[in-house]
N, C-alpha and C positions, 0 to 999 in steps of 0.2 A: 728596528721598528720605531716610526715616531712616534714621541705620544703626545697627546693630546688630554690637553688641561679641558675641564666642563664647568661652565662657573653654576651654580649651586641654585635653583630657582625653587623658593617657596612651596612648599606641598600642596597647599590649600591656591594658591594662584596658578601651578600647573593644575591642579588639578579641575580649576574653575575655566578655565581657557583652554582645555582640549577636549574636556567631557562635552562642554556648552561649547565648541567652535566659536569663542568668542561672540555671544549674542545678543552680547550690550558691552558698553566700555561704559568708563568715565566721562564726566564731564571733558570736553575737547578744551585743549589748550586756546588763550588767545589767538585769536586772527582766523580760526576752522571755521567748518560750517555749523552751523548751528542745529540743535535734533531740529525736525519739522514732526508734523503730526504723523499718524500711520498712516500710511500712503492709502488713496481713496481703491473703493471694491474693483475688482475687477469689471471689465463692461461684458464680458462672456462669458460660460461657462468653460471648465475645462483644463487641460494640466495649469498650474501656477509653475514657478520660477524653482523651488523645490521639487516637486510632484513630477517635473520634466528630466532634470537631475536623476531623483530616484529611481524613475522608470527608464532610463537608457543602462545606468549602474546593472540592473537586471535585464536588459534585452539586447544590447548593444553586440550587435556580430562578435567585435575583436576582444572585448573582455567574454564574453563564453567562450571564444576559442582560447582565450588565456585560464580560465577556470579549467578548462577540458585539459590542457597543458599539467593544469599543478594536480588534477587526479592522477593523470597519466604517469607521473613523477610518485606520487605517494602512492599509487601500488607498486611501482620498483620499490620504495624504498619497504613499505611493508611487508614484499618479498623476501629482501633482504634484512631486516630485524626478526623474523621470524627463525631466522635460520639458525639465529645466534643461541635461541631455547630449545630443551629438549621437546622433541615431537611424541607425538603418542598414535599411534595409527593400531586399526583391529582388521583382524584380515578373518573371513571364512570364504575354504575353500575346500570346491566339489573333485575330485580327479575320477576317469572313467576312462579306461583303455582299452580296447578289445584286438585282437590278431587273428593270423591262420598262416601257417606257413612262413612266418619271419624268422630268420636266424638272428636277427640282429645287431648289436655294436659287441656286444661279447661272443661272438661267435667261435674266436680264435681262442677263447678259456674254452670250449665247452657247456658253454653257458646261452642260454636261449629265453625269449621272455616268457612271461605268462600270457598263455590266450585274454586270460581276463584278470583283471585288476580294476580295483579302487580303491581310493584315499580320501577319508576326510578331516580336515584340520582349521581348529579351527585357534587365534593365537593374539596375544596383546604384544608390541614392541614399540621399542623408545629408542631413538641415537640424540645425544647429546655431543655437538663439538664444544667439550672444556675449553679449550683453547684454541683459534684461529686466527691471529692476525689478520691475516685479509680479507675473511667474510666480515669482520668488527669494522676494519677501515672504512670496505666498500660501503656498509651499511651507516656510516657516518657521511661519508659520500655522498652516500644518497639522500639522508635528511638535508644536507647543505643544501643540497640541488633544487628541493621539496620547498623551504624557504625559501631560497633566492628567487624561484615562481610563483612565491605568495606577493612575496613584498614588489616585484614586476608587474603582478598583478595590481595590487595597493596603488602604484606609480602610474598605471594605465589608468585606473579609477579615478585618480585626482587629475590628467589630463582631460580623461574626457569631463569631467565636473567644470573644468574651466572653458573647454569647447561649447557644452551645451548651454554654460550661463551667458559666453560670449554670444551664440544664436538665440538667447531666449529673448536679450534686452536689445538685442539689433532689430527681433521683429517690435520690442516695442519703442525701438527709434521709429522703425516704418513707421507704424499705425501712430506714432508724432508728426511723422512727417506729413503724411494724409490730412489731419487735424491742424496742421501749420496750411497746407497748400488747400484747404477748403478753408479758411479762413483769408487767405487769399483770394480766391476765389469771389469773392462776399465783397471782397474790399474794391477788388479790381472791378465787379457790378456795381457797387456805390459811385467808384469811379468814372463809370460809364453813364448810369442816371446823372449825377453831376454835368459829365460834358453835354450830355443831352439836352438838359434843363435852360443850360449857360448857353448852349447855341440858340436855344427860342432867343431870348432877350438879346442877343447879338454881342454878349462878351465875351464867347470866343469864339475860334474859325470853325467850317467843318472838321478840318484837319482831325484836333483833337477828338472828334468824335470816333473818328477810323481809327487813330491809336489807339484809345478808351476800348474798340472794338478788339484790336489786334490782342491787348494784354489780357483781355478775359479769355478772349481765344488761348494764347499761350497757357495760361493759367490753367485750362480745363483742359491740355494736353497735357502737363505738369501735372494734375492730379490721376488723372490717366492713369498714366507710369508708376506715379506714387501705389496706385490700386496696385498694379498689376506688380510692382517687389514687393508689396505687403505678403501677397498670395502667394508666391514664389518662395519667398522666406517663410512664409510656414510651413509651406508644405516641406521646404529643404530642413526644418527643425525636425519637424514630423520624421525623414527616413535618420536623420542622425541620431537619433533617439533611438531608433529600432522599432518605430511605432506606426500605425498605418496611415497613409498619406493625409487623410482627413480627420486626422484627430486635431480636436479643439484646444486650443488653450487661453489660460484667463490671464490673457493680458495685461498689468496695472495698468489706468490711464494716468496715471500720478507715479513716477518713478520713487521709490524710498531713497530716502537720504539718510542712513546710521551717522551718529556720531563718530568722532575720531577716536581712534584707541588712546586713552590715556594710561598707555604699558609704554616701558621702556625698549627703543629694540635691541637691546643686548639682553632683554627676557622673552622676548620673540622669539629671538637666534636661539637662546639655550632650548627653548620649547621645540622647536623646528628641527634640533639638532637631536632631539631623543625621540623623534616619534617619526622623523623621515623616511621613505622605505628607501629611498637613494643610498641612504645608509647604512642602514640594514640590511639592504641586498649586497652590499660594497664588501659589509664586516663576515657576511655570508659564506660570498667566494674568495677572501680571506681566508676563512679557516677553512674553507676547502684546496685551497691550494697547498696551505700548509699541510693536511691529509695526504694531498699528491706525493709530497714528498720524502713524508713516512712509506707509501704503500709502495714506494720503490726497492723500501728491504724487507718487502713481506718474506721471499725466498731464505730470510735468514731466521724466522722466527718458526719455532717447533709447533707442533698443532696433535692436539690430544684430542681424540673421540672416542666416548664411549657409546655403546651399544648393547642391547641386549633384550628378552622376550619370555615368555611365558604360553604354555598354551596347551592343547592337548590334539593329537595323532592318533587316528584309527582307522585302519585299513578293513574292511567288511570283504573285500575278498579272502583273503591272507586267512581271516577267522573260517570262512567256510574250506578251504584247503586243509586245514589243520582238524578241522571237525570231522571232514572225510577223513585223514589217518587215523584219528582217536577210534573211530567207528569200525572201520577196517579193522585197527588193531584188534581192539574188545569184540568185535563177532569173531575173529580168528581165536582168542582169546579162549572163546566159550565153544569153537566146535570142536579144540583138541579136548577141550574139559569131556564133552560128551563122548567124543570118540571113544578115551579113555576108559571112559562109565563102562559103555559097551563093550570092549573087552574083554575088564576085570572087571563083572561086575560083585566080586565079593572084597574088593580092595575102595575103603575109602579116601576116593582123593577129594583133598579142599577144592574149594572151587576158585575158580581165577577169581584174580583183584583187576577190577576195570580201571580203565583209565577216567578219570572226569572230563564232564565236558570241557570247550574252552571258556575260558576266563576272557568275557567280551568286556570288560572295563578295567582297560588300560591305564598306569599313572600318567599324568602328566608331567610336561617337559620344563623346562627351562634355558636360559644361557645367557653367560654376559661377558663381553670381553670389551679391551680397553687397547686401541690403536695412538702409539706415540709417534710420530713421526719427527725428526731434525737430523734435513739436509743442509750439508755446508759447500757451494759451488766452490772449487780452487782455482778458477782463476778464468775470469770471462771477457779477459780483451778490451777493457776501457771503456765495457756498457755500462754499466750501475754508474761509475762518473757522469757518463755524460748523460744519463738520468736524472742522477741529482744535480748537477749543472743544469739542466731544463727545467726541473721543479722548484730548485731557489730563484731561477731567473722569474718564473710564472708567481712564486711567493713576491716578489722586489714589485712586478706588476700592480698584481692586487692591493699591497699594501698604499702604492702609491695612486690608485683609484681611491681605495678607502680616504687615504686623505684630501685628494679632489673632492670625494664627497660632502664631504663635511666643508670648504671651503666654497661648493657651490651653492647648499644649501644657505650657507651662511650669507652668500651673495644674493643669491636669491631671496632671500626673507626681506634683505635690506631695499632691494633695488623694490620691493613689494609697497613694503612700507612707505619708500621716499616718493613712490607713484602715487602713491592715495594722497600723500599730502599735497605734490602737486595738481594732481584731479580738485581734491577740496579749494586748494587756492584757484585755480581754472574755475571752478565753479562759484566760485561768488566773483567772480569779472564778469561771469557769462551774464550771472543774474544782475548784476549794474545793468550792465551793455542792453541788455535785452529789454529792462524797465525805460531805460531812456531812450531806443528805438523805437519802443513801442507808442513811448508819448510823441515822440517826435513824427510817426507816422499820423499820429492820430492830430496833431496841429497842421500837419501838411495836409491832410485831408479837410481841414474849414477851414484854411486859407485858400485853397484851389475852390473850392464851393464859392465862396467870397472872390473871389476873381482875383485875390493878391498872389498869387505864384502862378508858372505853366503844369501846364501838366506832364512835362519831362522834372520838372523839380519832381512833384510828389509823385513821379513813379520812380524815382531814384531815391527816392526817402524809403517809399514800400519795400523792394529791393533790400534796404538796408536790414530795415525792421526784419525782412522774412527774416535773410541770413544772422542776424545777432540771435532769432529766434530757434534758427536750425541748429547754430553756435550752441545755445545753451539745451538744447534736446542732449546735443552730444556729449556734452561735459555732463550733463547728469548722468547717461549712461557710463562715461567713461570713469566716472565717479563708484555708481555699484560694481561695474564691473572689479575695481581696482580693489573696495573691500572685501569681495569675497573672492580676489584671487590672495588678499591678503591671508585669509579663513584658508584655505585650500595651501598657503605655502605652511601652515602652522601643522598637517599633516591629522585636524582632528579621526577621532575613530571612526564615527560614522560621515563617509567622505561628501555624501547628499547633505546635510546640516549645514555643509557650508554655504549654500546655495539657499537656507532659508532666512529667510528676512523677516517672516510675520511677527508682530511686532514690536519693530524699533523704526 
């Protein structure tokens, strides 16, 4: 087995960064982005960026079918630890028989039933197996199993967290892009009044005025479209979520921007590497392979059960049978008595001794016995090898997942990390790029008023402007998305937290 070294993280800073899913960092190093203020209210009512999160975490088709999976699993397995403790069960029971003419199963003794019979019994018992190997294995088995469907679950949970953050901040690129392509819009009619203005006074041709027409046109096809994937994409969040098509949500109109974590990522990786379920499900079916290969010599291990009961047995036919001979007896009893009288009657005889009635209150019963059982097979043909040949091969397996696991998570934390830093650097190019297109659109627009440029310049300035603008829509999305897929690789408990931003 490899092992594997854990380098040692702080109690009070794991403890601050998985409880809180990292909800503020430090001050960011040189060259990041800077905090900005708390992102402005939403413009609608309706789920936020957590609240959409949480609500899929509970409704989402394929995690209840995964939750339905791990009950399904933990009654096997509670099935199975139950077996391991002594049982206590109470039994009463009625028994009524009646015949006519049977000879029955003893016929050939001479022996024939009773027309009528009953039984009632009523009794406490216990079996305990002391010892069984293979109900102990299996039932270890079965916890493995029980876990390894939690933490798949966990694994599911932090996928979809990153699905629905992915869908949350894409529709709030749309409803950006809406807001970029109506200000367009605006621009491209300023444009238009302009060429219009500038054709009275004869500085410039018709021409422009048909372009000027053409690009507002475009423009109000462009926002169009833009309408029509804003709606599209919510409504597509809405079913991903498990939620109903028309549910609302409160879109930021101001994307947040968190600081940069100032953690190291080799305290990342340690945090990611104790709280991963990749892990834990790896280390799972680990020790459940290594059980495999124990349970291959269950047939060698002896198995004790004890048993036993308490109770009581009374038969109410059986008494009236016996009542009838006492009674027979004692009247025959008493008519030699008289007979006799008659007789002699100058002889005195004693008089019969009767019998008593029957005794209807029977002791009760007991019983306990103890079953050892060890079988030793002599000689089975090269099965149990190449059994345990199968279950060291499936142990070698595991083992060597369990260590991918930990090498991926590890990879993954890092590849998480080094994404956000470049998101942060991407976003402050975007935000340059974007302040200086902007002015620069906004100069091409009073020089073109002003008659100093065509109007193929400043619609290839606007053009610029939009896209440095659509440019920096993106990298700010591309920015939250990358913190809270950082949140989400760290494995916090509560897997929705990471998706919350309010704020920072």
């Amino acid at each position: 087995m490899t092992f594997r070294p854990m380098r040692l993280v702080p109690a009070s800073a794991c403890a601050f960064l998985c409880a809180h899913a990292l909800p503020a960092f430090a001050a960011a190093p040189a060259g990041a982005v800077p905090t900005p203020a708390p992102s402005a209210p939403a413009t609608s009512t309706g789920l936020d960026g957590y609240a959409a999160v949480a609500f899929a975490l509970a409704h989402e088709p394929s995690l209840l079918a995964q939750r339905a999976t791990v009950s399904n699993l933990d009654v096997t397995f509670t099935k199975l630890r139950a077996g391991e403790y002594p049982s206590l069960s109470g039994e009463l029971q009625n028994q009524i028989a009646k015949s006519a003419n049977q000879s029955g199963q003893f016929a050939q003794f001479g022996l024939s039933p009773a027309t009528n019979f009953s039984q009632n019994t009523a009794q406490l018992s216990s079996t305990y197996n002391l010892y069984n190997a293979t109900q102990q294995i299996d039932a270890e088995q079965a916890e493995k199993q029980v876990e390894n469907a939690r933490f798949e679950l966990r694994r599911q949970e932090e996928a979809a967290a990153i699905n629905v953050t992915n869908a949350f901040y894409a529709l709030a690129a749309d409803r950006g892009v809406v807001s970029l392509d109506e200000n367009d819009l605006r621009y491209q009619q300023e444009l238009l009044d302009s060429a219009r203005a500038e054709e009275k006074v004869g500085r410039v041709a018709g021409v422009d005025v048909l372009r000027a027409q053409v690009a507002v046109e475009r423009s109000e096809a462009t926002l169009v479209q833009a309408r029509a994937t804003e709606a599209n994409d919510r409504e597509s969040l809405a079913v991903l979520i498990g939620a109903p098509v028309g549910t609302p949500f409160a879109v930021p109109s101001t994307l947040p921007e968190p600081a940069l974590p100032a953690v190291s990522t080799a305290t990342l990786d340690d945090i990611a590497q104790r709280n991963r379920p990749e892990i834990s499900e790896a280390r799972a079916a680990f020790d459940a392979a290594k059980l495999g290969d124990a349970a291959v010599d269950n047939d060698l291990r002896p198995t004790v059960a004890l048993n036993g009961s308490f109770g009581s047995q009374v038969s109410p036919t059986n008494f009236v049978l016996q009542q009838q001979e006492i009674d027979s007896s004692n009247a025959q009893a008493l008519a030699t008595y008289n007979s006799e009288k008659l007789l002699f009657p100058g002889v005195d005889f004693p008089p019969p001794t009767l019998l008593p009635p029957v005794n209807r209150h029977t002791p009760g019963f007991w019983q306990f016995n103890i079953v050892s059982t060890f079988q030793i097979p002599l000689y089975d043909y090269g099965q149990r090898a190449a059994q345990h040949h199968a279950a060291r091969a499936q142990i070698e397996s595991a083992d060597a997942s369990l260590d991918n696991a930990y090498q991926s998570v590890s990879a993954d934390v890092r590849a998480a990390r080094r994404n956000l830093d470049a998101a942060a650097q991407k976003l402050d190019l975007a935000k340059l790029s974007a302040r200086e297109a902007t002015e620069s659109a906004r100069i091409a627009r009073l020089q073109y008023a002003n008659g100093l440029i065509s109007f193929t310049d400043v619609t290839q300035t606007e053009q610029t402007a939009l896209a440095a603008q659509n440019d920096l829509l993106a990298a700010r999305v591309q920015y939250v998305t990358a913190f809270i897929r950082l949140r989400v690789a760290l494995a916090p408990p509560d897997t929705a937290a990471a998706a919350d931003l309010r704020g920072l």
